[in-house]
C-alpha positions in Angstrom: 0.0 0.0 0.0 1.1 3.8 -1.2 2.0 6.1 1.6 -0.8 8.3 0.3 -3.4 5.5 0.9 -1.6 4.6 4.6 -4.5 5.4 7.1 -2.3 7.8 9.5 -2.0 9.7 6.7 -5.4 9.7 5.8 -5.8 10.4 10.1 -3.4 13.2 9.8 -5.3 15.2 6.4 -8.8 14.9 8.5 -7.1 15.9 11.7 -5.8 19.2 9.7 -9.0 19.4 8.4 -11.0 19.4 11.5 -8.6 21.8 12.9 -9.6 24.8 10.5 -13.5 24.7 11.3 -14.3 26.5 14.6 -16.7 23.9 15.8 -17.4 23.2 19.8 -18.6 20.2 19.4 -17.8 17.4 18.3 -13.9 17.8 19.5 -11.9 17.2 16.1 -10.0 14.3 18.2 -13.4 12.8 17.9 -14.1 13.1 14.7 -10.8 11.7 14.0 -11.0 8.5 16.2 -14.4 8.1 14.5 -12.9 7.4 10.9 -10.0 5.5 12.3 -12.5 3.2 14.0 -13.8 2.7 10.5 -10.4 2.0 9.2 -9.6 -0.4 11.6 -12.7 -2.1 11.1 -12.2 -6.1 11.2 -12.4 -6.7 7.0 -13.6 -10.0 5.3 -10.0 -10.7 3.7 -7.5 -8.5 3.3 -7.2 -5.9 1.0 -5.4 -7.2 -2.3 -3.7 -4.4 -4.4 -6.3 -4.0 -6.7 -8.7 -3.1 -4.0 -6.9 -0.5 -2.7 -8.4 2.4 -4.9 -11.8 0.9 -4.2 -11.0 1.1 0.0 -9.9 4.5 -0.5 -13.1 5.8 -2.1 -14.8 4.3 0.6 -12.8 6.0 3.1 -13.5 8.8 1.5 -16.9 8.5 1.3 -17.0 8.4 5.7 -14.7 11.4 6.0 -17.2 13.6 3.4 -20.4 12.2 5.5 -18.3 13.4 8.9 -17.2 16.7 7.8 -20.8 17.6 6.5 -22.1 16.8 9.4 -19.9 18.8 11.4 -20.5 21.7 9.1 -24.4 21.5 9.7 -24.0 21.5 13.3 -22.7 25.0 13.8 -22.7 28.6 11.9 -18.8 28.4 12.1 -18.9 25.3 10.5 -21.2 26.4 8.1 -18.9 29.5 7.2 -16.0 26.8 6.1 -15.1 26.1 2.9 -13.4 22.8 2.3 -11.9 20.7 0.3 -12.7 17.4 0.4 -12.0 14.9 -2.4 -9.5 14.8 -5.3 -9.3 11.1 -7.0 -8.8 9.9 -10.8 -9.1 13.9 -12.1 -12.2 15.4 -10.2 -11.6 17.3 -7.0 -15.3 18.0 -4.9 -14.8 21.4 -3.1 -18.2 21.1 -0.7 -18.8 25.4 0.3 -21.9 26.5 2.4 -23.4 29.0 0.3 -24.6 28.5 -3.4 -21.3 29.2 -5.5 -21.2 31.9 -8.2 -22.0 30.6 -11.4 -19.0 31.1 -14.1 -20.1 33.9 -16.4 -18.0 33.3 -19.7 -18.3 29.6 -21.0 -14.4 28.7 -22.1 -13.1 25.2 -23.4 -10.3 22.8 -22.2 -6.8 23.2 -22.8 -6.3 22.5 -26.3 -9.9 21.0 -27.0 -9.9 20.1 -30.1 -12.3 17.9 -32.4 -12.0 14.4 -33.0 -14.2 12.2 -35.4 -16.0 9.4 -32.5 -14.8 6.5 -35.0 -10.6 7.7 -34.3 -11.1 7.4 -30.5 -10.4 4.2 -30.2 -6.7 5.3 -31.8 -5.4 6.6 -29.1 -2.5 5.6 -27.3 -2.4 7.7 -23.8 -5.1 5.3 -22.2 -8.2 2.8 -23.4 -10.8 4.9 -24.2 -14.6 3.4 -23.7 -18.1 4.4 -24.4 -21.2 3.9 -23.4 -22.6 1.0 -25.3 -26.1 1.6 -24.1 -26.6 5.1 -26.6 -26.3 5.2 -30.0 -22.6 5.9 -31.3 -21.5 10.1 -29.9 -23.1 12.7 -32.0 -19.2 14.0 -31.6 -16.6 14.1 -29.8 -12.9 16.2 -28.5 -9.7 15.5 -27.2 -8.3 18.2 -24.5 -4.9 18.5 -22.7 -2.6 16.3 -25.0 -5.0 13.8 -24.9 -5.2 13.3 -21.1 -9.4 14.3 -21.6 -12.1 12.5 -23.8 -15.0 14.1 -24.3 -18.1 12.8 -26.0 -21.2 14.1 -26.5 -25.0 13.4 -27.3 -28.1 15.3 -28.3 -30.2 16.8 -25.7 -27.0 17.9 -23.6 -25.6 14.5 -22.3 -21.6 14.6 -22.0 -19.2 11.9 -20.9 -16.0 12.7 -20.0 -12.9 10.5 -19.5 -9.7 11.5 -17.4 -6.5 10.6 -16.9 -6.6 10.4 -13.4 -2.6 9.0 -13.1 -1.7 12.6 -13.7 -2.3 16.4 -12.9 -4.4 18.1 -13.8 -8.1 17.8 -12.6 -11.5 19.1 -12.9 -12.6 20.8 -9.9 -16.4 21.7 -9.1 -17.5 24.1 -6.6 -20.5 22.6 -4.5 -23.1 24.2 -2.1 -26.1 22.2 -0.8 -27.5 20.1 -1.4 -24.2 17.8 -1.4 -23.4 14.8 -3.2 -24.4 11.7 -2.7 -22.7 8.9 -3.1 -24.0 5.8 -5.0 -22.7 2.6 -6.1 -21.5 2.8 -9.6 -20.0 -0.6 -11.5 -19.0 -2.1 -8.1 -17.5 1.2 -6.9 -18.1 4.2 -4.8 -19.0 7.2 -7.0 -20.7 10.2 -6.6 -23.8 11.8 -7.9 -23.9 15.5 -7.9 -27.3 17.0 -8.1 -28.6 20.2 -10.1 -26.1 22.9 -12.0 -22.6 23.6 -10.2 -19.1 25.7 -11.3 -16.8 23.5 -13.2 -13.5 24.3 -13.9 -9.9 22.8 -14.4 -6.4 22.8 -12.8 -3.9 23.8 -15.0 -0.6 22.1 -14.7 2.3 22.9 -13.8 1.1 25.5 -11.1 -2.3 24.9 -11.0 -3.9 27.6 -12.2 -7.5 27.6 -12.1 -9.6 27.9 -15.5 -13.5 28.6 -15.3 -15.2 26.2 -17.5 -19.2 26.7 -17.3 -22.1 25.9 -15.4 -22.7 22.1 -15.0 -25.4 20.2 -15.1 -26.2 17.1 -12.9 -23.0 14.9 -13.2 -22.1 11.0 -12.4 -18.7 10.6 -10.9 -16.7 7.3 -10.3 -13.2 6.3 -11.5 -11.7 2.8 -12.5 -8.1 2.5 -11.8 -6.4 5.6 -12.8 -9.4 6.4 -15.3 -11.9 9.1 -13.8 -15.4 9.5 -15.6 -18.1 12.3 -15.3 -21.5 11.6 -16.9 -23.2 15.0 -17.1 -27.1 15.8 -18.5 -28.7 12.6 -17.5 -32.3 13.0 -16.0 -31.4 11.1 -12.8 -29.2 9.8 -10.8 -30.6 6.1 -11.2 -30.9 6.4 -15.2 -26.9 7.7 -15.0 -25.8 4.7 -12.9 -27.9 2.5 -15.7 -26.0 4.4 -18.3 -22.6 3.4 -16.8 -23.4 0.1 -16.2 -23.2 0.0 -20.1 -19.5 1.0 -20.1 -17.1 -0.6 -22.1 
């Protein structure tokens, strides 16, 4: 197991965490203990390498429940801003007030156009579709191919990241909050109604607006994260994904 999946260090981020919301109670060194129990939770059989990711997700997904909760508790905590989650390309920044929208629509780095039928040509990683639609309407190919895009009529996008690398999408997120949801066998997240999306620039991480997003399905599959966006629910997103291949 990577030092960045070790669970002190995963302790040691929530413990910084906790320490930058002005909450009375719980104490943060609850909060902590809390997710460690869950760490140290008896498992089935022990974690084989290519679980890992998967445990992490899930790890992730008790530290977001804990930290919302603690947010909701108290005006202070309601004031925080935080940053919660950053895996296979996407990073979740959960906020307590509705985030302003981004103005100016812009495009990727180096978004370009791609006929759907050359996809499958490229070398950087295996890209997929969803075999459940129709073939993409079209498609693009952003950040020296690190980003897929394709797209559908009536607004549905599905986006493929290389997650094994900087940079990431980031989305700004007032309530309601995800949810997480079971997607292909994993943890993912579902992230209702329209929300800031933007993009890390590498090598300093410059932030670049995107546009308003719509509802979006994330979940990842080894280093490969994926973002569904425009489908009319959650449950017929999950049923889209199912389909990937």
């Amino acid at each position: 197991m990577s030092s960045a999946e070790r669970p002190d260090d995963l302790e040691a981020e929530l413990r910084a965490l906790a320490g930058s919301l002005d909450v009375p109670a719980p104490p943060p060194e609850q909060v902590a203990a809390a997710v460690r129990a869950r760490l140290e939770a008896p498992q089935p059989e022990a974690v084989r390498p290519q679980r890992r990711r998967r445990v992490r997700w899930k790890v992730v997904a008790v530290v977001v429940a804990v930290v919302v909760a603690v947010t909701a508790a108290t005006p202070q905590g309601r004031q925080a801003v935080l940053t919660i989650l950053r895996s296979a390309g996407v990073e979740l920044r959960l906020g307590s007030d509705t985030p302003t929208p981004v103005a100016t629509p812009t495009v990727l780095p180096g978004e370009h156009v791609v006929p759907p039928e050359e996809l499958a040509t490229l070398q950087r990683f295996r890209v997929k579709t969803l075999t459940a639609l129709h073939p993409p309407q079209s498609a693009t190919v952003s950040d020296s191919g690190r980003v897929v895009s394709m797209f559908w009529p009536g607004g549905l996008r599905f986006d493929q990241v290389d997650g094994g690398v900087s940079p990431y999408f980031f989305k700004r997120l007032g309530p309601p909050y995800p949810q997480d949801v079971t997607v292909n066998g994993v943890t993912g997240w579902w992230v209702p109604g329209e929300h800031p999306l933007g993009y890390l620039e590498r090598p300093d991480g410059t932030e670049v607006p995107l546009r308003q997003a719509g509802p979006t399905l994330i979940w990842e599959a080894g280093t490969i994260g994926y973002r569904l966006e425009g489908a009319a629910s959650m449950e017929r997103a999950v049923e889209l994904a199912g389909s990937l291949r």
